[in-house]
N, C-alpha and C positions, 0 to 999 in steps of 0.2 A: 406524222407531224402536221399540224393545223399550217396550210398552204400559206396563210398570211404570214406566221413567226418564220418560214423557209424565205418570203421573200425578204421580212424587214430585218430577217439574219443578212441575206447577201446585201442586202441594201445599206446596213450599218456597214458591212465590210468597203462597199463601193461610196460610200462618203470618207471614210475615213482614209482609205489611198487616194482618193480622189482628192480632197486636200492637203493632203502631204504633200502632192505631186504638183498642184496647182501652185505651191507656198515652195515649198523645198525640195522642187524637182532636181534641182543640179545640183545641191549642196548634198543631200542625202540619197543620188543615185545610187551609190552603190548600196545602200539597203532596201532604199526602197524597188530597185529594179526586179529583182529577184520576185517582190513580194507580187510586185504588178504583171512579171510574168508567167508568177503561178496562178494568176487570177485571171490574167486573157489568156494564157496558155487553156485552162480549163474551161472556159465558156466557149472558146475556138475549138475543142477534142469536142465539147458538146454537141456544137453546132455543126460539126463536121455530121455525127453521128445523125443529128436528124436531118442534116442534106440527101446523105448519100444513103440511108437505112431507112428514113421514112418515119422515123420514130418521134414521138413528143419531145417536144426540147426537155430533157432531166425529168424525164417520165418514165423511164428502165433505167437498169442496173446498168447496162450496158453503159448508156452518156455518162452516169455518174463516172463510171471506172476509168473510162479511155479518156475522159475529160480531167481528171486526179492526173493519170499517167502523164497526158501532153504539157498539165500546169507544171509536173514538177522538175519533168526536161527540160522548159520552156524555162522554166525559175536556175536550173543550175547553169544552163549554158547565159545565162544574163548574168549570173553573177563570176562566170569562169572570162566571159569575154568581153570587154569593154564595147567593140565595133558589132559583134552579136546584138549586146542591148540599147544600143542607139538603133540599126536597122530594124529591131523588131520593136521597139515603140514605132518606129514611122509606118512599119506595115501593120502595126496594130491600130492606126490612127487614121491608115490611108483605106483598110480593112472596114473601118466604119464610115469613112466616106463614100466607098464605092456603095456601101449600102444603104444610105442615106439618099445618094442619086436617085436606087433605083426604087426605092419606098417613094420620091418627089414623082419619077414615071410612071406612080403609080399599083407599082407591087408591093404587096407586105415585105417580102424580102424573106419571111420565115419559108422558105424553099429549095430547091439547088439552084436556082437562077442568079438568090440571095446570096445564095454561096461564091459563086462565079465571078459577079458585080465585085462582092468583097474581095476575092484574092486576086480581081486586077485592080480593084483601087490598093491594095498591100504592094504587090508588085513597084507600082510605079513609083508611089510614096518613097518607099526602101531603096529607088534608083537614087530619086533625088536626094536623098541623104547621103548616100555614097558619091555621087555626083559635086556636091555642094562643099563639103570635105572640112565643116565648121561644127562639128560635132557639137561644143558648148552652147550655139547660142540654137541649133534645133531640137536639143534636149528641152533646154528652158522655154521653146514655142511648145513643141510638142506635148511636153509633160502639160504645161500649163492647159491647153487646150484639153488634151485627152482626160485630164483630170479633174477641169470644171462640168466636163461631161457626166463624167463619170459621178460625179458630187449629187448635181442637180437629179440624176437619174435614182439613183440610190434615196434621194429624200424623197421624188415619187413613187416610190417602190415602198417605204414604209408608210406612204399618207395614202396608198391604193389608189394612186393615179394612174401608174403602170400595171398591167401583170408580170410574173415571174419569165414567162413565156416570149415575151417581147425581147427580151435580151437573146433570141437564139442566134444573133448574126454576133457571136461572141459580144467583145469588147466596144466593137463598132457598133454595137446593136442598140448602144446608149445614143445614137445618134438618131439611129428613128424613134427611140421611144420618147427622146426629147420634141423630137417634131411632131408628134403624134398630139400632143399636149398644146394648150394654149401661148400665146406665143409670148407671152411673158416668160416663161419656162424657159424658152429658147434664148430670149436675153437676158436670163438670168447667167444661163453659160456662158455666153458670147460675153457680158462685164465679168465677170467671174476668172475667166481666161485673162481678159486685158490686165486686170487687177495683179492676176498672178506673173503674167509676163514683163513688166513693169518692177514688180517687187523684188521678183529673182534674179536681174539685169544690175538692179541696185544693190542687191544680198552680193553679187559675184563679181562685181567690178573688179577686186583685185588677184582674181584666180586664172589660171594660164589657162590657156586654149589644150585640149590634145592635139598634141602629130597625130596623123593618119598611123602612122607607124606604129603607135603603142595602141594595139589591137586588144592586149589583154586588160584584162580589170587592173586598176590601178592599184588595188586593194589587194592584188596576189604577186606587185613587181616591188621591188625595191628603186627608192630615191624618186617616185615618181609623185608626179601633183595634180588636183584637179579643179 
């Protein structure tokens, strides 16, 4: 396949969740979670893969496979468990911030060091949302943010501003490739984000909070609201 149609294929994919998620992160979590999970589940198996193996990011069979595998784990347990896919967006989101730090110190981040940086920026992120215990309203930062990322990077990716390659610190990986780029890029996400956190605050004014308690998907319990 002609490397370019491989990137502006994932790249239409990553604008198109990416604004969903920016627009109708809370209202349409539970379809959209699943889908965002199968999408940073598989670029996190990929990136794992060229961490720990040495390999090109999605350059063997191997990342293909184990990165399919991890998406589609990654996609059922976000749609089996409500408090699953709220932590695993923040460690997806905290995931690209650790690697972002470490691409600002200087390292590409396409490494195991990249590796490392990301799952203690995942780590912490995933604390403070269990910590915080507001699930509503850090869906709608989170999705918002990880999803104007996600947006802006996917339109680089089809206008060959980024390579395919850049993304190997998964999800988070839209974060250096947005930095990488002029810094109009960078606020195009950063208004992009506000826009959407804003919109979906207004979209959910009248929608209950979850209890901590109700762990499972809303969409697998009965009498319950979101």
């Amino acid at each position: 396949m002609d490397p370019w149609l491989e990137a502006a294929a994932i790249g239409a994919l990553a604008v198109a969740i990416g604004l969903g998620f920016v627009f109708w992160g809370f209202r349409m979590f539970l379809i959209l979670l699943p889908v965002w999970g199968f999408f940073a589940g598989f670029l996190f198996g990929a990136s794992a893969t060229t961490a720990l193996l040495g390999e090109g990011f999605l350059g063997t069979t191997t990342g293909w496979v184990i990165g399919f595998v991890v998406g589609i784990v990654f996609a059922v347990l976000s749609y089996l468990y409500y408090w699953f896919a709220v932590v695993f967006l923040g460690a997806s989101v905290g995931y690209g911030l650790g690697l972002g730090l470490l691409h600002w110190l200087g390292n590409g981040g396409d490494n195991f060091m990249g590796f490392v940086f990301g799952l203690i920026g995942a780590i912490i992120v995933a604390a403070v949302v269990v910590v915080l215990r507001v699930p509503k309203y850090l869906v709608i930062v989170l999705t918002a943010v990880g999803g104007a990322f996600a947006a802006v990077t996917g339109v680089a990716l089809i206008l060959k501003q980024v390579s395919l390659s850049e993304l190997s610190g998964g999800i988070g990986g839209t974060v250096a490739a947005v930095d990488d780029l002029p810094w109009l890029w960078g606020a195009a996400a950063v208004a992009l984000a506000a826009i959407g956190i804003v919109y979906q605050i207004k979209l959910t004014a009248q929608l209950e909070e979850l209890a901590l308690e109700s762990y499972k998907n809303p969409g697998m319990t009965s009498g319950s609201t979101y």
